[in-house]
TIKOLFI-61966 format. One line per field, with one value per residue: residue number from 1; residue in three letters; x negated, y negated, z negated of N, C-alpha, C in turn. Coordinates in steps of 0.02 Angstrom, whole numbers, plus 50000, padded with zeros to 5 digits. Example, Ala and Ser with C-alpha at 12.3 -4.5 7.8 and 13.67 -1.06 7.14 Angstrom:
! residues 2
rovex = c(1,2)
nupa = c(Ala,Ser)
nu = c(49340,49358)
nv = c(50284,50112)
nw = c(49610,49646)
cau = c(49385,49316)
cav = c(50225,50053)
caw = c(49610,49643)
cu = c(49340,49355)
cv = c(50165,49998)
cw = c(49610,49606)
END
This chain:
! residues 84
rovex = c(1,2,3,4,5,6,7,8,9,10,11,12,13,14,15,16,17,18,19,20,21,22,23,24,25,26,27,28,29,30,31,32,33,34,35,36,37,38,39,40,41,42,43,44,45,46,47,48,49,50,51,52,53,54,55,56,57,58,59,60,61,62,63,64,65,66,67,68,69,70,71,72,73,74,75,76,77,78,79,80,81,82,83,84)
nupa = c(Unk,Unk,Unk,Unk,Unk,Unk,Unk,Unk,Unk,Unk,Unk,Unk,Unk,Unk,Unk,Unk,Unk,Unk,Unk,Unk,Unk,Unk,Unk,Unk,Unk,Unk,Unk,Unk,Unk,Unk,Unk,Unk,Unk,Unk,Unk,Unk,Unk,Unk,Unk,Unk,Unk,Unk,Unk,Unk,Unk,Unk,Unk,Unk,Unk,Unk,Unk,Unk,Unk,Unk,Unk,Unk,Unk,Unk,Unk,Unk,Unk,Unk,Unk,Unk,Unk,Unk,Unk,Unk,Unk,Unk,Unk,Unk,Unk,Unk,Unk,Unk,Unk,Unk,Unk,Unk,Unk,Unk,Unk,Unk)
nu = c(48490,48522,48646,48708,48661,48758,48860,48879,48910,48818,48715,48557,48466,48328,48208,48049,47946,47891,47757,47624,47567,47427,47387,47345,47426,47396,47431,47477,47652,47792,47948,48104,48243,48424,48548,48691,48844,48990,49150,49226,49263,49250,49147,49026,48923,48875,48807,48729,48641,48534,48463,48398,48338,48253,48190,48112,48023,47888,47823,47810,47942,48064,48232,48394,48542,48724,48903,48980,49037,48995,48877,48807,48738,48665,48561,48551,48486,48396,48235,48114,48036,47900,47760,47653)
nv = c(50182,50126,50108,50225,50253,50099,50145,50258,50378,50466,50613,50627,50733,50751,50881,50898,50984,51029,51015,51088,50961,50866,50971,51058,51092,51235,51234,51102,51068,51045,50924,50964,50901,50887,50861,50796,50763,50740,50799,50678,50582,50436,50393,50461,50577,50696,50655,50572,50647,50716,50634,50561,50666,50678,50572,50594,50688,50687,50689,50756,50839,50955,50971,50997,51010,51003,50975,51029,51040,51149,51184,51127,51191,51303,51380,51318,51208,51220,51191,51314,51452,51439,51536,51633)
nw = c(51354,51239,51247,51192,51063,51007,51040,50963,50970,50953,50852,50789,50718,50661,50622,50509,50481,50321,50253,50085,49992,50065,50139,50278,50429,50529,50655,50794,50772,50871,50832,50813,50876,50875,50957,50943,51007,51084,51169,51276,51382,51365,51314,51364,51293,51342,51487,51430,51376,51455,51490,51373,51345,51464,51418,51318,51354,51379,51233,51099,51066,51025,51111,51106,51153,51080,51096,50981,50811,50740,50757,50658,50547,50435,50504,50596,50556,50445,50406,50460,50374,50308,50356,50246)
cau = c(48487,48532,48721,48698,48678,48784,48933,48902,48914,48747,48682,48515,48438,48258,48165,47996,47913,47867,47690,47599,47504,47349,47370,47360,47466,47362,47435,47534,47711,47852,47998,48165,48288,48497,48590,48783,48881,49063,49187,49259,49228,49254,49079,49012,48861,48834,48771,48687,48582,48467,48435,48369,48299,48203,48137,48069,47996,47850,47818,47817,48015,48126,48290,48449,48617,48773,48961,49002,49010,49005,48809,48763,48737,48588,48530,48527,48464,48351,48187,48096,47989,47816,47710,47587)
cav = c(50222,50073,50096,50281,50223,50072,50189,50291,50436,50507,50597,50650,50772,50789,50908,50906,51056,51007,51053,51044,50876,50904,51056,51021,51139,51274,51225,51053,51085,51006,50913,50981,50870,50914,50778,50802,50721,50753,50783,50646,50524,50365,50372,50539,50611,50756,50635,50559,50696,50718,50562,50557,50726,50650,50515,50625,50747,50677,50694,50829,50867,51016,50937,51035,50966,51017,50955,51069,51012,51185,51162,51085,51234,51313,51401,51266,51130,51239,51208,51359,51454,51455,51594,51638)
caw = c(51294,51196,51228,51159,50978,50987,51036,50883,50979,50944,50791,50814,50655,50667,50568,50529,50437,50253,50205,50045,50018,50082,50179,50367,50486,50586,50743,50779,50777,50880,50802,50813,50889,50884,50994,50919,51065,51082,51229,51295,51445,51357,51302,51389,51283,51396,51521,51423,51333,51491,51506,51316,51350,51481,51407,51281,51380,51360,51170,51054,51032,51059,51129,51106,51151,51078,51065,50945,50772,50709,50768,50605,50514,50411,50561,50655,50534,50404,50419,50455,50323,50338,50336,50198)
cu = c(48516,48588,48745,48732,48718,48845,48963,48927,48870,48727,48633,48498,48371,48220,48101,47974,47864,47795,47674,47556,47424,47336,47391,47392,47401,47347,47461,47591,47762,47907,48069,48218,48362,48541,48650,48809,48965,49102,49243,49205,49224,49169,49036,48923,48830,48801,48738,48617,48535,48448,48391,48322,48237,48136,48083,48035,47920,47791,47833,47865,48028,48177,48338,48497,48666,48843,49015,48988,48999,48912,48767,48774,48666,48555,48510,48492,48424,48279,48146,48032,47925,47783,47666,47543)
cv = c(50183,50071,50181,50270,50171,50105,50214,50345,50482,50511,50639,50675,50799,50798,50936,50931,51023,51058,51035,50976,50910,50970,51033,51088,51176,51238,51166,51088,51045,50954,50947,50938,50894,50858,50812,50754,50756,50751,50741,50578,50452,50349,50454,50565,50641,50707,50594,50585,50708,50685,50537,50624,50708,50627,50523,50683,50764,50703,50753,50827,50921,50974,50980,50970,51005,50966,50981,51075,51076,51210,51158,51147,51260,51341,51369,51231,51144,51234,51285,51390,51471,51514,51585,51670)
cw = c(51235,51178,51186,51088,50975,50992,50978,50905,50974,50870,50794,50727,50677,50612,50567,50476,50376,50259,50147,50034,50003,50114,50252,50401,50525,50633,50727,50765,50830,50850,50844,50829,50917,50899,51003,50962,51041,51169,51267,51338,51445,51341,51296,51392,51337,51454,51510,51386,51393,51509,51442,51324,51396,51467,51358,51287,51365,51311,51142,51022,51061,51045,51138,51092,51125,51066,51013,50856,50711,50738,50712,50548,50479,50447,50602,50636,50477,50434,50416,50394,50337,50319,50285,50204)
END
């Protein structure tokens, strides 16, 4: 995983749902994780996103891969609005 980030092919955006201070969440929540890879075999994200997906299977993420830098959009990367 180590050669991941030294590549500099990985940009991971995790977003974690603002509350007020002092107001605790209902439920937990997840984090949001968007692993921006790219296509090419010199240093070949896609195999390594289920291998990070894995390792965080674990833990409380959502893991989405894309190579598509048209990904990083407000749909993709807005935190969602909370109910009142």
């Amino acid at each position: 995983m180590k050669y991941i980030m030294a590549a500099g092919t990985l940009l991971v955006v995790a977003l974690c749902p603002a509350t007020a201070r002092g107001q605790i969440p209902a439920t937990p929540r997840k984090i949001e994780i968007l692993f921006l890879g790219h296509n090419s075999p010199h240093h070949n994200s896609a195999k390594f996103a289920p291998m990070l997906k894995d390792a965080l299977a674990s833990e409380p993420f959502n893991f989405t891969y894309t190579a598509d830098p048209k990904d990083l959009n407000d749909a993709n990367l807005a935190p969602p609005i909370p109910k009142t």
